[in-house]
mmCIF file of the N, C-alpha and C atoms, coordinates in Angstrom:
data_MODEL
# 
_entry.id   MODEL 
# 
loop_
_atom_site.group_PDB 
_atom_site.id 
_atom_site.type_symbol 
_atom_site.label_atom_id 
_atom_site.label_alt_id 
_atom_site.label_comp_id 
_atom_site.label_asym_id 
_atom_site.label_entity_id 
_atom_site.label_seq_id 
_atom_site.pdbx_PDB_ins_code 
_atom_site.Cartn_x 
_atom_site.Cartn_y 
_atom_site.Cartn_z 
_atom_site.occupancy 
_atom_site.B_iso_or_equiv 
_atom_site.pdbx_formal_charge 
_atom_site.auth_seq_id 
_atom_site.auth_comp_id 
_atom_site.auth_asym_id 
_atom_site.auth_atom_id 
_atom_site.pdbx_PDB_model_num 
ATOM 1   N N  . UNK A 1 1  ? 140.187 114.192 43.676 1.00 0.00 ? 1  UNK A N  1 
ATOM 2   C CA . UNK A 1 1  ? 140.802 115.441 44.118 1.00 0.00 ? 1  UNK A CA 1 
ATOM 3   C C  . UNK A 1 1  ? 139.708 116.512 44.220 1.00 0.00 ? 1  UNK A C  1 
ATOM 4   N N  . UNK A 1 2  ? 139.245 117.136 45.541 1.00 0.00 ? 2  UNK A N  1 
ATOM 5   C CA . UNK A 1 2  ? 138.859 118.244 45.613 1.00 0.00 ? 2  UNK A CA 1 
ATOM 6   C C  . UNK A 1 2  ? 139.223 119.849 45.057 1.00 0.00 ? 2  UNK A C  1 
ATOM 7   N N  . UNK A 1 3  ? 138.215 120.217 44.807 1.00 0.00 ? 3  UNK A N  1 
ATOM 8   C CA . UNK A 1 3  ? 138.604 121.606 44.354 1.00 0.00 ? 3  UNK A CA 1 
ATOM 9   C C  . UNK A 1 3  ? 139.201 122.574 45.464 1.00 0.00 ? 3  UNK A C  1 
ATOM 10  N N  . UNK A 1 4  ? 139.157 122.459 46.099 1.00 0.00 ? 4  UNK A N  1 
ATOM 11  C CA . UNK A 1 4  ? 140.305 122.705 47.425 1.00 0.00 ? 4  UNK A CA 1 
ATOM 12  C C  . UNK A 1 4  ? 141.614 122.483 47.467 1.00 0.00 ? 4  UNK A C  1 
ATOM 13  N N  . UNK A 1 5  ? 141.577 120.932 47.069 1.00 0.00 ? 5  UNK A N  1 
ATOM 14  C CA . UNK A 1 5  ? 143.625 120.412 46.805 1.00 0.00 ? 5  UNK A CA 1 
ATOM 15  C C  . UNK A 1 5  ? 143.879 121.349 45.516 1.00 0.00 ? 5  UNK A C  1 
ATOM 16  N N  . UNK A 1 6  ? 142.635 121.656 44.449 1.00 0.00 ? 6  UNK A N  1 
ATOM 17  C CA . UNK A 1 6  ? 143.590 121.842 43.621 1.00 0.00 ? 6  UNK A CA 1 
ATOM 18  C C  . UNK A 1 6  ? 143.492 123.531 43.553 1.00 0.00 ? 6  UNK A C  1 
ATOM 19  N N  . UNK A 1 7  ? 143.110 124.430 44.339 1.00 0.00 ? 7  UNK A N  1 
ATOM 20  C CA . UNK A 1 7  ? 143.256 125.610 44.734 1.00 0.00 ? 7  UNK A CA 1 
ATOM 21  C C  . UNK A 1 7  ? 142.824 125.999 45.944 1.00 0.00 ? 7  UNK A C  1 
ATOM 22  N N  . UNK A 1 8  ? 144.188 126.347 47.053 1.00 0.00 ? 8  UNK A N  1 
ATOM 23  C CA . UNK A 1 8  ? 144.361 126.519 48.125 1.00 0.00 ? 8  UNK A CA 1 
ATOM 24  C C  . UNK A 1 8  ? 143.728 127.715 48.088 1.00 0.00 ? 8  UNK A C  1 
ATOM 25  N N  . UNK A 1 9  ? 143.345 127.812 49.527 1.00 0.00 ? 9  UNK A N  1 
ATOM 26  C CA . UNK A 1 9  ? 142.358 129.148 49.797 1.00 0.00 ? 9  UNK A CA 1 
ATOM 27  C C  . UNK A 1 9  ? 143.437 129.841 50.390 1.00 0.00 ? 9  UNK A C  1 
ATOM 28  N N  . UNK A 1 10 ? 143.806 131.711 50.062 1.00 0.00 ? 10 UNK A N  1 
ATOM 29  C CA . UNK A 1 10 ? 144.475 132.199 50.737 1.00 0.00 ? 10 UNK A CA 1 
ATOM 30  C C  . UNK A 1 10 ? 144.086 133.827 50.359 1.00 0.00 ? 10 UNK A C  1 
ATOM 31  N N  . UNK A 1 11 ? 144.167 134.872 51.276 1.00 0.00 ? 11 UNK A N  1 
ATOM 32  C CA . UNK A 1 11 ? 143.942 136.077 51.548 1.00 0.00 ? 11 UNK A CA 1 
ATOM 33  C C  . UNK A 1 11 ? 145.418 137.006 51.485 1.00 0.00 ? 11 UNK A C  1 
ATOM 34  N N  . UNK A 1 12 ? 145.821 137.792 50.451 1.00 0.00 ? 12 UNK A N  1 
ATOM 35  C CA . UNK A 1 12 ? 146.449 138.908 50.327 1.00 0.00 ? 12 UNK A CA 1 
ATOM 36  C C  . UNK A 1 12 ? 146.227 140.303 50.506 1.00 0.00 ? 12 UNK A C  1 
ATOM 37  N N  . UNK A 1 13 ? 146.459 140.690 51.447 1.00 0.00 ? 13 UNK A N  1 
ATOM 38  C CA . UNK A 1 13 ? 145.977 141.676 52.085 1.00 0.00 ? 13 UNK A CA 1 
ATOM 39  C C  . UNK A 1 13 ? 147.651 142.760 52.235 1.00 0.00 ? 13 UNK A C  1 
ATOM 40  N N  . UNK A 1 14 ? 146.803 143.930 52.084 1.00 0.00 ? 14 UNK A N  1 
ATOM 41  C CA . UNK A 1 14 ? 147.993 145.158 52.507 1.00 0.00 ? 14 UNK A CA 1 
ATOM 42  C C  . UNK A 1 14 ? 147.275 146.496 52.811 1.00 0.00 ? 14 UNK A C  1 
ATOM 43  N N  . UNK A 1 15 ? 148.616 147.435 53.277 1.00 0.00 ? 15 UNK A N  1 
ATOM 44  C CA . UNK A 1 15 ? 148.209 148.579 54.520 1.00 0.00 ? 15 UNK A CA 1 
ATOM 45  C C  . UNK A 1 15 ? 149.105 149.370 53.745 1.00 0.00 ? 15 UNK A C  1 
ATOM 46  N N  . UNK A 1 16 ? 148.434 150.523 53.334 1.00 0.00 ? 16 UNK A N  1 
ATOM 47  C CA . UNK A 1 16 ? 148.785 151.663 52.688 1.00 0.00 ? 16 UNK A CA 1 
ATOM 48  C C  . UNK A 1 16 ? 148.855 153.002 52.984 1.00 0.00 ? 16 UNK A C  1 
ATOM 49  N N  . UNK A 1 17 ? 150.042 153.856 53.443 1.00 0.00 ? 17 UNK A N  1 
ATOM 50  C CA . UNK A 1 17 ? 150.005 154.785 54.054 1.00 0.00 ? 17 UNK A CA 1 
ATOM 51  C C  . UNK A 1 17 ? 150.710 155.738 54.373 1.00 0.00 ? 17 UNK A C  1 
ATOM 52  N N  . UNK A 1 18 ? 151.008 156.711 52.596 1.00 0.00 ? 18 UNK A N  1 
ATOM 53  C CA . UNK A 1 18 ? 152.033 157.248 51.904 1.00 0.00 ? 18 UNK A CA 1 
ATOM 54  C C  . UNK A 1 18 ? 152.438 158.059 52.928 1.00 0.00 ? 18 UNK A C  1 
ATOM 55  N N  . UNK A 1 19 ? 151.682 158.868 53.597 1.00 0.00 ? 19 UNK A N  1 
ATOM 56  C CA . UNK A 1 19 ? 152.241 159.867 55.027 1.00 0.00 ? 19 UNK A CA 1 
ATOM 57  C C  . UNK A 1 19 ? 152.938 159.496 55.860 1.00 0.00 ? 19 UNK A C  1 
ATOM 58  N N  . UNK A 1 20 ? 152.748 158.068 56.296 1.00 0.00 ? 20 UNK A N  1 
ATOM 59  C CA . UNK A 1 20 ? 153.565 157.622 57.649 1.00 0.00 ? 20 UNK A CA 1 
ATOM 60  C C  . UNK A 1 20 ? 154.622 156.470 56.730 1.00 0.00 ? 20 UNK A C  1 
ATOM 61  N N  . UNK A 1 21 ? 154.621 157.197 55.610 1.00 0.00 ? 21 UNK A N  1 
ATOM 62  C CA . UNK A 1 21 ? 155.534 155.830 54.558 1.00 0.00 ? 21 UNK A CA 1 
ATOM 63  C C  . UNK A 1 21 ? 155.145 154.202 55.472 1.00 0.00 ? 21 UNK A C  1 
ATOM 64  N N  . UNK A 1 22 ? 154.145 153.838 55.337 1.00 0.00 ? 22 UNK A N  1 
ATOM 65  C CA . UNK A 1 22 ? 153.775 152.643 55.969 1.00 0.00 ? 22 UNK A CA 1 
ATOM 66  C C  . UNK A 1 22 ? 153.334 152.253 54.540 1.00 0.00 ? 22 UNK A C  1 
ATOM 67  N N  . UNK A 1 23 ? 153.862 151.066 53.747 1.00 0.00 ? 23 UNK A N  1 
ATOM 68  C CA . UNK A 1 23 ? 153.907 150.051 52.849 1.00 0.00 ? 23 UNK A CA 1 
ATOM 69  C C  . UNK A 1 23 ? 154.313 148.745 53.473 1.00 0.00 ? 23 UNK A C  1 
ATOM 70  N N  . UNK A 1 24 ? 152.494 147.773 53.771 1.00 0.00 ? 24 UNK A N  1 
ATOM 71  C CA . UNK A 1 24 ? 152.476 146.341 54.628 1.00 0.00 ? 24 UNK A CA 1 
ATOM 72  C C  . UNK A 1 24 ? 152.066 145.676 53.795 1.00 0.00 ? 24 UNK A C  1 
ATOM 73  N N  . UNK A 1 25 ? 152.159 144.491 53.716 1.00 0.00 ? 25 UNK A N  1 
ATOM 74  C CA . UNK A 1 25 ? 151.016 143.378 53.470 1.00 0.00 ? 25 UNK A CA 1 
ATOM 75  C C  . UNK A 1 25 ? 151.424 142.408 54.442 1.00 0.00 ? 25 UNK A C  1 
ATOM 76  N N  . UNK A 1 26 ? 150.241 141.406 54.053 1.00 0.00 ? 26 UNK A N  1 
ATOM 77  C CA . UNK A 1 26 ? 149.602 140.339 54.736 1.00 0.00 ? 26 UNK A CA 1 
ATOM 78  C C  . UNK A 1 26 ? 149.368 139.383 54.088 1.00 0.00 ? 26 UNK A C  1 
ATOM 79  N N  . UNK A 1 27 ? 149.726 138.384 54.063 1.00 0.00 ? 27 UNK A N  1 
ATOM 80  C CA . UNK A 1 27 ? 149.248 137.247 53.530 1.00 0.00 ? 27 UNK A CA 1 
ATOM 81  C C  . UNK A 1 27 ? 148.923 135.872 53.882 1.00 0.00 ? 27 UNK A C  1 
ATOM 82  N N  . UNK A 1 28 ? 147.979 135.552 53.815 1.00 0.00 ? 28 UNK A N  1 
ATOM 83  C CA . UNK A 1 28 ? 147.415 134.246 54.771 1.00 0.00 ? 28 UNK A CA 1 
ATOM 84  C C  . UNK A 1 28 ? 147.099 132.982 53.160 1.00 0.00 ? 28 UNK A C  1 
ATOM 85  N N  . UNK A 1 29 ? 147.527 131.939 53.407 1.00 0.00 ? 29 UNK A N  1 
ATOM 86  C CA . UNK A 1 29 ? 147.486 130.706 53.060 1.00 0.00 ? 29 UNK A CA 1 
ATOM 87  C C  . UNK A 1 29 ? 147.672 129.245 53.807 1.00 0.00 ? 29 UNK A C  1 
ATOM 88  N N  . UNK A 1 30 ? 146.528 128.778 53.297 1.00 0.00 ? 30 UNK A N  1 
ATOM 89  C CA . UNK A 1 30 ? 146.280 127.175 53.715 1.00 0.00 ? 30 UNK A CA 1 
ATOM 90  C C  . UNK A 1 30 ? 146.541 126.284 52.630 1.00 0.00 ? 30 UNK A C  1 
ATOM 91  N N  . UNK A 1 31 ? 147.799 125.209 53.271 1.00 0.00 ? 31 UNK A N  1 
ATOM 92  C CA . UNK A 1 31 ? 147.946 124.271 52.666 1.00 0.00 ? 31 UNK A CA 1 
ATOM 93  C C  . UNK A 1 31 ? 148.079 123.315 53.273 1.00 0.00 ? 31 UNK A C  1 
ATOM 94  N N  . UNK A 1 32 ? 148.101 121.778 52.598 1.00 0.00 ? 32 UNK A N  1 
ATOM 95  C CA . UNK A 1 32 ? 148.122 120.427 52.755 1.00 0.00 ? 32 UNK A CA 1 
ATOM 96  C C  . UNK A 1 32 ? 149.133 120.526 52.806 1.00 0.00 ? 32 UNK A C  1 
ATOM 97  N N  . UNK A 1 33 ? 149.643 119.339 54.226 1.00 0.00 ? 33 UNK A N  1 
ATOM 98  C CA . UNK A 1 33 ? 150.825 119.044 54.453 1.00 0.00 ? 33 UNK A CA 1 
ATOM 99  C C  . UNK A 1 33 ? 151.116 117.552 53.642 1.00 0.00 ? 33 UNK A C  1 
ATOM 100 N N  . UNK A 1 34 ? 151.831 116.991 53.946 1.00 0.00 ? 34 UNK A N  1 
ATOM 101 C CA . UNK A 1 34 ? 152.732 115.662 53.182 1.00 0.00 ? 34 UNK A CA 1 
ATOM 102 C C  . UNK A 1 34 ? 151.788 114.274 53.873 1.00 0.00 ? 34 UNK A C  1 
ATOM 103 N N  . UNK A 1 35 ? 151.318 114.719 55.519 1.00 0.00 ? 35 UNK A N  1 
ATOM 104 C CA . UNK A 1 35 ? 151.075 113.852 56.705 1.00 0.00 ? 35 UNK A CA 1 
ATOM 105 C C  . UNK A 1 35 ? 149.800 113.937 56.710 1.00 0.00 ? 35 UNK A C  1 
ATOM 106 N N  . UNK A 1 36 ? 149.021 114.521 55.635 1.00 0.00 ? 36 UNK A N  1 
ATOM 107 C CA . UNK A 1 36 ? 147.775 115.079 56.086 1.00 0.00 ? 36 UNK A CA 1 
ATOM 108 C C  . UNK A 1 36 ? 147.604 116.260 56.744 1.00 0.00 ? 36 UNK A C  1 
ATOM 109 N N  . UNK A 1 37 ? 147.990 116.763 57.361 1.00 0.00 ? 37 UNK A N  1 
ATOM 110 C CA . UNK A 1 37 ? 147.905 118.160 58.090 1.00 0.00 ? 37 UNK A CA 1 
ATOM 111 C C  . UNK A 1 37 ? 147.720 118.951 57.810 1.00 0.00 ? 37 UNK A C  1 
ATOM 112 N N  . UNK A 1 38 ? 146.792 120.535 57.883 1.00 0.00 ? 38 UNK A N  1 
ATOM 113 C CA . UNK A 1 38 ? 146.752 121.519 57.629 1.00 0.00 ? 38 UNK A CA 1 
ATOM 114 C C  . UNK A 1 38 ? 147.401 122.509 57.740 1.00 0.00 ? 38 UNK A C  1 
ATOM 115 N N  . UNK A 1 39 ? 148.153 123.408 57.051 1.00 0.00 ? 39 UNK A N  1 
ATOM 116 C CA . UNK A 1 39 ? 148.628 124.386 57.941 1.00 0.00 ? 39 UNK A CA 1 
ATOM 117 C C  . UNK A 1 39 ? 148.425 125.444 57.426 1.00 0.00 ? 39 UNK A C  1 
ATOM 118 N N  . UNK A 1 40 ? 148.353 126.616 58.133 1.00 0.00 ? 40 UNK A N  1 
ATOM 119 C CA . UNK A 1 40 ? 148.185 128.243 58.140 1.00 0.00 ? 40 UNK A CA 1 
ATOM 120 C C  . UNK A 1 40 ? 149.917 128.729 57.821 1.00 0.00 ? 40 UNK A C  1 
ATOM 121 N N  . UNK A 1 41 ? 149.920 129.348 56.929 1.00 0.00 ? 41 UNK A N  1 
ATOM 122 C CA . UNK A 1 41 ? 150.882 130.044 56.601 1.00 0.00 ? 41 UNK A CA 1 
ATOM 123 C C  . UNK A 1 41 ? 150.761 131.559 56.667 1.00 0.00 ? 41 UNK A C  1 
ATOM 124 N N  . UNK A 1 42 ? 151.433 132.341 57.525 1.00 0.00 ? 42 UNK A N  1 
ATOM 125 C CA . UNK A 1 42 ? 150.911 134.026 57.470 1.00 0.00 ? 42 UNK A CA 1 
ATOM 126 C C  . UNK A 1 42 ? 152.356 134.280 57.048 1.00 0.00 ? 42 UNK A C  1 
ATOM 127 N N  . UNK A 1 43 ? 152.675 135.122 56.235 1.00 0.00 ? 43 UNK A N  1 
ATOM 128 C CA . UNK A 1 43 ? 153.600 136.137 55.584 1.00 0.00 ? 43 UNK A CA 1 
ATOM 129 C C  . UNK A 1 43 ? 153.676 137.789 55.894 1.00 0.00 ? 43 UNK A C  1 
ATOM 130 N N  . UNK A 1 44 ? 154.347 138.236 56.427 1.00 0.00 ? 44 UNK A N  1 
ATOM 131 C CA . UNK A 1 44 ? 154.028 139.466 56.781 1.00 0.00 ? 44 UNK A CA 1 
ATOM 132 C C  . UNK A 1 44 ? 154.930 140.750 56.532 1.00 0.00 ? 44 UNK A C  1 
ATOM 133 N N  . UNK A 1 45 ? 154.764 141.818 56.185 1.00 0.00 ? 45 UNK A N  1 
ATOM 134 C CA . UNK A 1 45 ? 156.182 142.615 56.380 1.00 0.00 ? 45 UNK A CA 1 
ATOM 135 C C  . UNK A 1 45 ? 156.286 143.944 55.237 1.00 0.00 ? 45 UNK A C  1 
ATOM 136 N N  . UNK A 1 46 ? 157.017 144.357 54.693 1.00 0.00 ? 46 UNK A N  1 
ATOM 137 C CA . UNK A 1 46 ? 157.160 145.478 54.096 1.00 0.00 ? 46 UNK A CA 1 
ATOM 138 C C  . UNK A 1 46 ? 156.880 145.322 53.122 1.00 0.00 ? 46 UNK A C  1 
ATOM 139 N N  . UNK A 1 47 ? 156.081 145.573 51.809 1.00 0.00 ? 47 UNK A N  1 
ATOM 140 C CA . UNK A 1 47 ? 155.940 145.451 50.364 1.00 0.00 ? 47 UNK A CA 1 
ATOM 141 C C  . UNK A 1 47 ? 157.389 145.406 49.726 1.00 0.00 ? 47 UNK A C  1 
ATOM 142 N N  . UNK A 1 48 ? 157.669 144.196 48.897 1.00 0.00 ? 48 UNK A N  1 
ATOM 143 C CA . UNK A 1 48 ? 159.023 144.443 48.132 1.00 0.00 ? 48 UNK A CA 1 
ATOM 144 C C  . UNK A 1 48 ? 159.865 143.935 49.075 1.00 0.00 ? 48 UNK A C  1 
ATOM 145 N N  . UNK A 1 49 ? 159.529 143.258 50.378 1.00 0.00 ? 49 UNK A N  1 
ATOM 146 C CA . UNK A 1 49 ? 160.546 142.736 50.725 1.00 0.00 ? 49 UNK A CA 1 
ATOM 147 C C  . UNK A 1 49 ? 159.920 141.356 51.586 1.00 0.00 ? 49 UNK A C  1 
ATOM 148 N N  . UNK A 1 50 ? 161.109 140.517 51.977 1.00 0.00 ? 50 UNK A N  1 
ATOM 149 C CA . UNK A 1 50 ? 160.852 139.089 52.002 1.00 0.00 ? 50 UNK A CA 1 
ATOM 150 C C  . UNK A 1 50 ? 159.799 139.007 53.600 1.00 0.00 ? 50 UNK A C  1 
ATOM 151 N N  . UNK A 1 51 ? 159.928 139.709 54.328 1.00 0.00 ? 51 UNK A N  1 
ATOM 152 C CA . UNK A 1 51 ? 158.970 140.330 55.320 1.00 0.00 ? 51 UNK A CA 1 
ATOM 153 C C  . UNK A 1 51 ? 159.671 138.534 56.400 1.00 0.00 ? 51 UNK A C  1 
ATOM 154 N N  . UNK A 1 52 ? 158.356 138.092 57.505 1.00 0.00 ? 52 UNK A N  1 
ATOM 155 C CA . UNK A 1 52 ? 158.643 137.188 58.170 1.00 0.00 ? 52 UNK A CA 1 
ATOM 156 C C  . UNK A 1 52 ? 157.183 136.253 57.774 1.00 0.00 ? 52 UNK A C  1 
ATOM 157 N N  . UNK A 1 53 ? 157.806 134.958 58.524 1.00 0.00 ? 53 UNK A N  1 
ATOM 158 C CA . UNK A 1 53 ? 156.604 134.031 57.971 1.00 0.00 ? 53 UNK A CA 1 
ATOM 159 C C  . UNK A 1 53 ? 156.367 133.594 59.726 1.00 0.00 ? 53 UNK A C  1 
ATOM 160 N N  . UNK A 1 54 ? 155.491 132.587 59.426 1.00 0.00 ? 54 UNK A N  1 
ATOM 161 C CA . UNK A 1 54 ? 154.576 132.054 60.446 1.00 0.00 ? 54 UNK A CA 1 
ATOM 162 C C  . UNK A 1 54 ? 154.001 130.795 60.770 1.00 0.00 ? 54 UNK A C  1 
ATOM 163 N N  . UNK A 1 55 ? 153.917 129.759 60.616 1.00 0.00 ? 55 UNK A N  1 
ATOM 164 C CA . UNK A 1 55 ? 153.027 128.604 60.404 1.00 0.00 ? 55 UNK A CA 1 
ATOM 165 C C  . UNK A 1 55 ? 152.352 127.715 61.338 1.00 0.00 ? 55 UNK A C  1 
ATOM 166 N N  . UNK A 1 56 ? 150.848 127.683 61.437 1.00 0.00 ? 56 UNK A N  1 
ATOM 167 C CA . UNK A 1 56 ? 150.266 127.315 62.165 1.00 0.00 ? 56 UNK A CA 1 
ATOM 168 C C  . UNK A 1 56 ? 149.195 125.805 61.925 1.00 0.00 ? 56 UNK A C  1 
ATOM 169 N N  . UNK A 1 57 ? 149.506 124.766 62.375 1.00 0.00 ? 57 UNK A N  1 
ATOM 170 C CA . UNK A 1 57 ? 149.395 123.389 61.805 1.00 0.00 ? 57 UNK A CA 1 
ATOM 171 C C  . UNK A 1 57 ? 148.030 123.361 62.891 1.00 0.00 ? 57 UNK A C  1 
ATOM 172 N N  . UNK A 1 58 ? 146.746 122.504 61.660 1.00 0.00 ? 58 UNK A N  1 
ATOM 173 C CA . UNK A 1 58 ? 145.202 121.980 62.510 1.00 0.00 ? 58 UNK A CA 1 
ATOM 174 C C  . UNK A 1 58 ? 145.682 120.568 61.853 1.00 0.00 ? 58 UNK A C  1 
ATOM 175 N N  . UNK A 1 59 ? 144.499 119.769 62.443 1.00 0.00 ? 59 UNK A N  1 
ATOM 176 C CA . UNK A 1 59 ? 144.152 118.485 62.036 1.00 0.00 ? 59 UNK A CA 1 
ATOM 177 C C  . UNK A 1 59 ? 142.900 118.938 60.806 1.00 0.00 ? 59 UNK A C  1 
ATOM 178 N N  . UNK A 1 60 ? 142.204 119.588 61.096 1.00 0.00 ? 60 UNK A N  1 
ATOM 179 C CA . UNK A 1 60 ? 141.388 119.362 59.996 1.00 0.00 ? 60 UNK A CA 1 
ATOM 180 C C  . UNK A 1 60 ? 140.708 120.514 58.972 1.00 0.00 ? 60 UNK A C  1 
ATOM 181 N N  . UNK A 1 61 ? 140.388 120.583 58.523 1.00 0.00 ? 61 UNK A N  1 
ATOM 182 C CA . UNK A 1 61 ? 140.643 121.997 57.508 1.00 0.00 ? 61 UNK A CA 1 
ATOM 183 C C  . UNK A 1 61 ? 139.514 123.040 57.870 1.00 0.00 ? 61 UNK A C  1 
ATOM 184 N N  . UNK A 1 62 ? 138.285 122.711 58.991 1.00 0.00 ? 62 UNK A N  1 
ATOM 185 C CA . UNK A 1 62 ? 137.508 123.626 59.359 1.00 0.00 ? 62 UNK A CA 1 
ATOM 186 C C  . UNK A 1 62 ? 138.055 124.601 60.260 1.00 0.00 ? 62 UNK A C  1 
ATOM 187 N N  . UNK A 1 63 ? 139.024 124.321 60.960 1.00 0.00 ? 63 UNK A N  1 
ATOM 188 C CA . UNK A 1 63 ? 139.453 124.762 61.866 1.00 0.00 ? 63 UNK A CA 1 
ATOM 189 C C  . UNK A 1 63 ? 140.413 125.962 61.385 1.00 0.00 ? 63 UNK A C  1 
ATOM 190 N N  . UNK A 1 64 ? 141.457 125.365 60.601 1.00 0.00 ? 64 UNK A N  1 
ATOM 191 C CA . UNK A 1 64 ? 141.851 126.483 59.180 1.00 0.00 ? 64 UNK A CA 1 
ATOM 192 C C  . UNK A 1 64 ? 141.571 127.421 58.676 1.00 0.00 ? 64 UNK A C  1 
ATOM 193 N N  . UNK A 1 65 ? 140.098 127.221 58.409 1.00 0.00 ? 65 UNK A N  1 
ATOM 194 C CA . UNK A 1 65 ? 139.471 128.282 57.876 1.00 0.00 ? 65 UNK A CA 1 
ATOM 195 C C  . UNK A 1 65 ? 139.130 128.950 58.743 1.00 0.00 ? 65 UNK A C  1 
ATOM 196 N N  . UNK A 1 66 ? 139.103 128.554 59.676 1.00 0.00 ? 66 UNK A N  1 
ATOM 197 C CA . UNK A 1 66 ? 137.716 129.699 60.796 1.00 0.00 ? 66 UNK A CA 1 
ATOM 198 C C  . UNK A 1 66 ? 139.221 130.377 61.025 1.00 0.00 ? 66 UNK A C  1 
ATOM 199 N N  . UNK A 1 67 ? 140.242 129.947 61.423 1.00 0.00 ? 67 UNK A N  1 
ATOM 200 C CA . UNK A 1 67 ? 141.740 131.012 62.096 1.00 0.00 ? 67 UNK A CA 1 
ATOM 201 C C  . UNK A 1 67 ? 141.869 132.024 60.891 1.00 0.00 ? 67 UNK A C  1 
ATOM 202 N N  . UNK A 1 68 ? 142.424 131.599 59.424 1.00 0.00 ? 68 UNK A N  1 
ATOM 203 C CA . UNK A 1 68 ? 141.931 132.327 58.162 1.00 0.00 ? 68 UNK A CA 1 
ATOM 204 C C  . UNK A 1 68 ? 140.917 133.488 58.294 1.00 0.00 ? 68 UNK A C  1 
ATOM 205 N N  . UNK A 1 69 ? 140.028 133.119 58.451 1.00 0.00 ? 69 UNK A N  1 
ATOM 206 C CA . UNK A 1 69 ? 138.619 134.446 58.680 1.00 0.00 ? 69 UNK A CA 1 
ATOM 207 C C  . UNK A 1 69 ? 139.245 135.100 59.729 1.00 0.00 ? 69 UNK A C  1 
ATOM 208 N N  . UNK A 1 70 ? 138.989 134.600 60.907 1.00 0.00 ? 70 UNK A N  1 
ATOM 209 C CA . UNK A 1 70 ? 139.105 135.077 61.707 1.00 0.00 ? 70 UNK A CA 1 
ATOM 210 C C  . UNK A 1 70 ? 140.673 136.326 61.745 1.00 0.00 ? 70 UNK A C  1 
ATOM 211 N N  . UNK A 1 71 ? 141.641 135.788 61.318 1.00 0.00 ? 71 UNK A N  1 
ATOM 212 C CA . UNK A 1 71 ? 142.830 137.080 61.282 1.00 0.00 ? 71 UNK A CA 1 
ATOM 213 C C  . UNK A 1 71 ? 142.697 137.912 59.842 1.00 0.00 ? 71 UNK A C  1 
ATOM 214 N N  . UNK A 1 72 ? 142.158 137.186 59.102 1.00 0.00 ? 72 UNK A N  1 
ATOM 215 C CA . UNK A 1 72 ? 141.812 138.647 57.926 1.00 0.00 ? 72 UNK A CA 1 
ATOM 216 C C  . UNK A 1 72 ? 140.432 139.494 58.415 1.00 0.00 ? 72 UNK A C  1 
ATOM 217 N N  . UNK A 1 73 ? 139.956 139.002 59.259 1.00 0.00 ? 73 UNK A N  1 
ATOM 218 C CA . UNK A 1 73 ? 138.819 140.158 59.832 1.00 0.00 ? 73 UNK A CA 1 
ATOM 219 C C  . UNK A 1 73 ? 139.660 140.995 60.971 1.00 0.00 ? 73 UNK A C  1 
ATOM 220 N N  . UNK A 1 74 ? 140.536 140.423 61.926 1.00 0.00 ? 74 UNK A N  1 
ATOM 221 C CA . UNK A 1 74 ? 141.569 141.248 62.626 1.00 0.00 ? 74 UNK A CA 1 
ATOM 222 C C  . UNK A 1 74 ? 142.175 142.457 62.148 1.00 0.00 ? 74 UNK A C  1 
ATOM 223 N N  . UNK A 1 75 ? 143.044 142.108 60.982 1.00 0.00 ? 75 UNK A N  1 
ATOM 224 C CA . UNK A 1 75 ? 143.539 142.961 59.859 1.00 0.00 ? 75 UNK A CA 1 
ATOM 225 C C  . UNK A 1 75 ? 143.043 143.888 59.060 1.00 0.00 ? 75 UNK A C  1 
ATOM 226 N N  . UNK A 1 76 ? 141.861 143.412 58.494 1.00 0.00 ? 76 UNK A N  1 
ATOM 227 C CA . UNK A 1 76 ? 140.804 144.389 58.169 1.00 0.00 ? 76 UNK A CA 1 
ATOM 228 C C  . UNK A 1 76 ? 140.648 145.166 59.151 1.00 0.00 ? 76 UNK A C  1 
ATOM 229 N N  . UNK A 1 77 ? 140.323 145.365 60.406 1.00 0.00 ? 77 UNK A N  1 
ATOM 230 C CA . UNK A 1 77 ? 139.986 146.259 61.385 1.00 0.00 ? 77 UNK A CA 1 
ATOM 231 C C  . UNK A 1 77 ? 141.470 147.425 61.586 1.00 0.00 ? 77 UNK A C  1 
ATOM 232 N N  . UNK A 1 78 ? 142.094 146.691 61.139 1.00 0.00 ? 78 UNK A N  1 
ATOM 233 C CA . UNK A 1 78 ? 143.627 147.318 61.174 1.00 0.00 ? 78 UNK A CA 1 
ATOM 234 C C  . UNK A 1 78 ? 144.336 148.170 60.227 1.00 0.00 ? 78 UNK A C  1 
ATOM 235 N N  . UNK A 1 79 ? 142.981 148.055 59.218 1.00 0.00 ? 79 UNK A N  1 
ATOM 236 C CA . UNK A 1 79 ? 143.275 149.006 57.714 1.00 0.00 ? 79 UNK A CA 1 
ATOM 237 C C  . UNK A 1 79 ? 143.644 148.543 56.846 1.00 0.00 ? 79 UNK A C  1 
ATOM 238 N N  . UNK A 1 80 ? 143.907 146.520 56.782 1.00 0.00 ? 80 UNK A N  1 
ATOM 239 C CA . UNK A 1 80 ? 144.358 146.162 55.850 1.00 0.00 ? 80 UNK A CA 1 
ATOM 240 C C  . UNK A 1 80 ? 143.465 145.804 55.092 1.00 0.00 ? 80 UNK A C  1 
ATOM 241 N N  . UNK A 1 81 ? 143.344 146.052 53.683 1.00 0.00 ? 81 UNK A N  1 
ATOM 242 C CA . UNK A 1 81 ? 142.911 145.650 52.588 1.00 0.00 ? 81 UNK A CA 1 
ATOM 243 C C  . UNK A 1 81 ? 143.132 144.680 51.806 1.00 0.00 ? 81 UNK A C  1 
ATOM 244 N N  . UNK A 1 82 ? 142.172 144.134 50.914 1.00 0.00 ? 82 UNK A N  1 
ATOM 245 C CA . UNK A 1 82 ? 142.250 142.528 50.073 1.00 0.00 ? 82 UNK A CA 1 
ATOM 246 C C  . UNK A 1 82 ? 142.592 143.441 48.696 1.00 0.00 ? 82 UNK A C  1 
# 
């Protein structure tokens, strides 16, 4: 077992912004599917509430990661914070 299976890589991120009452987060996680498969899980939506989900399936886990980086650097540009 890799140290990977046994802690999934994932990014919690949120957008704070008592003036425009804007309370976001973000949350990105990669997990192993049953089939082998990777998938991207994004969570999104109001702090304190169940918000919407997302899921985006690779074959192989480099690919995962680079989508991972790649939308928490999106988000970051967007004001969201880790």
């Amino acid at each position: 077992m890799t140290q990977f299976e046994m802690f999934p890589v994932e990014a919690y991120m949120r957008r704070i912004d008592r003036e425009k009452n804007m309370y976001r987060f973000y949350h990105l996680q990669i997990e192993r599917t049953l089939f082998g498969e990777w998938c991207l899980v994004r969570r999104w939506g109001r702090i304190g509430a169940n918000g919407q989900i997302m899921r985006i399936w690779f074959d192989n886990i480099s690919d995962a990661l680079a989508a991972l980086k790649n939308l928490a650097k999106a988000k970051g540009r967007r004001g969201y914070v880790v």
